[in-house]
C-alpha positions in Angstrom: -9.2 5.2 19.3 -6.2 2.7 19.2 -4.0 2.9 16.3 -3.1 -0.1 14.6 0.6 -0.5 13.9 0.0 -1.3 10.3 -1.5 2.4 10.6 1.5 4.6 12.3 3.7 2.8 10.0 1.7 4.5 7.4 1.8 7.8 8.9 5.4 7.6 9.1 6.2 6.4 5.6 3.6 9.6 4.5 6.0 11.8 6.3 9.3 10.5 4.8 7.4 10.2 1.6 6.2 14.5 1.7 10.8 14.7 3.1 11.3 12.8 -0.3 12.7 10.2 1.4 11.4 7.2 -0.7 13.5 4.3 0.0 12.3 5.0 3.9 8.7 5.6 2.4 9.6 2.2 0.4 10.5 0.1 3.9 7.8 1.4 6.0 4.9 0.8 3.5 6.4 -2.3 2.7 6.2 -3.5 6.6 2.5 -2.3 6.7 1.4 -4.0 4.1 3.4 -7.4 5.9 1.3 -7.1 8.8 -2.0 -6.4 6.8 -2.0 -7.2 3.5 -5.8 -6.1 3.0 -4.4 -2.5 3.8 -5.2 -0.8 0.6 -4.0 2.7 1.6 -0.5 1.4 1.7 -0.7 -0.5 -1.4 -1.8 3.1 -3.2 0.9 5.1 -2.0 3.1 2.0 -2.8 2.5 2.4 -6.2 2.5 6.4 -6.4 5.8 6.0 -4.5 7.2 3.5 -7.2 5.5 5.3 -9.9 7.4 9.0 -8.6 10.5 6.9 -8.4 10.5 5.0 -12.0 10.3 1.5 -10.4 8.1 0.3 -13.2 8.2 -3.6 -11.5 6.7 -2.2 -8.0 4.6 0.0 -9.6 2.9 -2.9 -11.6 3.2 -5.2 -8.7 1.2 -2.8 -6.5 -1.5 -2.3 -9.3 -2.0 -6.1 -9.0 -2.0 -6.3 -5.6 -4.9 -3.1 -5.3 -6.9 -5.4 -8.1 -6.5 -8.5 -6.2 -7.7 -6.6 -3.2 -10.8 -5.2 -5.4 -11.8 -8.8 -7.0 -11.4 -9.8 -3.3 -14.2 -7.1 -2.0 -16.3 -7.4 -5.2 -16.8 -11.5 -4.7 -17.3 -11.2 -1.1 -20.1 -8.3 -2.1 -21.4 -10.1 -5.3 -21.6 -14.3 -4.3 -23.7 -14.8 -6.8 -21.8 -12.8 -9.7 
């Protein structure tokens, strides 16, 4: 299986991230989520990362971005709802 680059990018910002290394954890998470920004994984540790940090301003901007993502999937499930 071929990893994406969106998803080693992950992997590495979930390594800094266990280091406590959160403004690395910040950049890498923030470049996976520029090359997909469907990639909800990212968007979740994101926020747990902002959240761990006090960045109340990511943390609420990643919340958003995880319920865009979920209205998103919901409609494309539900057409008729």
């Amino acid at each position: 299986m071929l990893l994406k680059k969106q998803q080693i990018l992950f992997a590495l910002a979930d390594n800094y991230f266990q280091a406590r290394e959160y403004e690395k954890t910040f950049e890498l998470l923030k470049r996976a989520i520029e090359l997909d920004s469907s990639y909800r994984e990212a968007h979740r540790h994101l926020a747990i990362a902002a959240i761990l940090t006090w960045q109340n301003n990511l943390v609420q901007k990643s919340i958003e971005n995880l319920d865009a993502l979920h209205s998103e999937n919901f409609d494309k499930r539900h057409p008729d709802h």
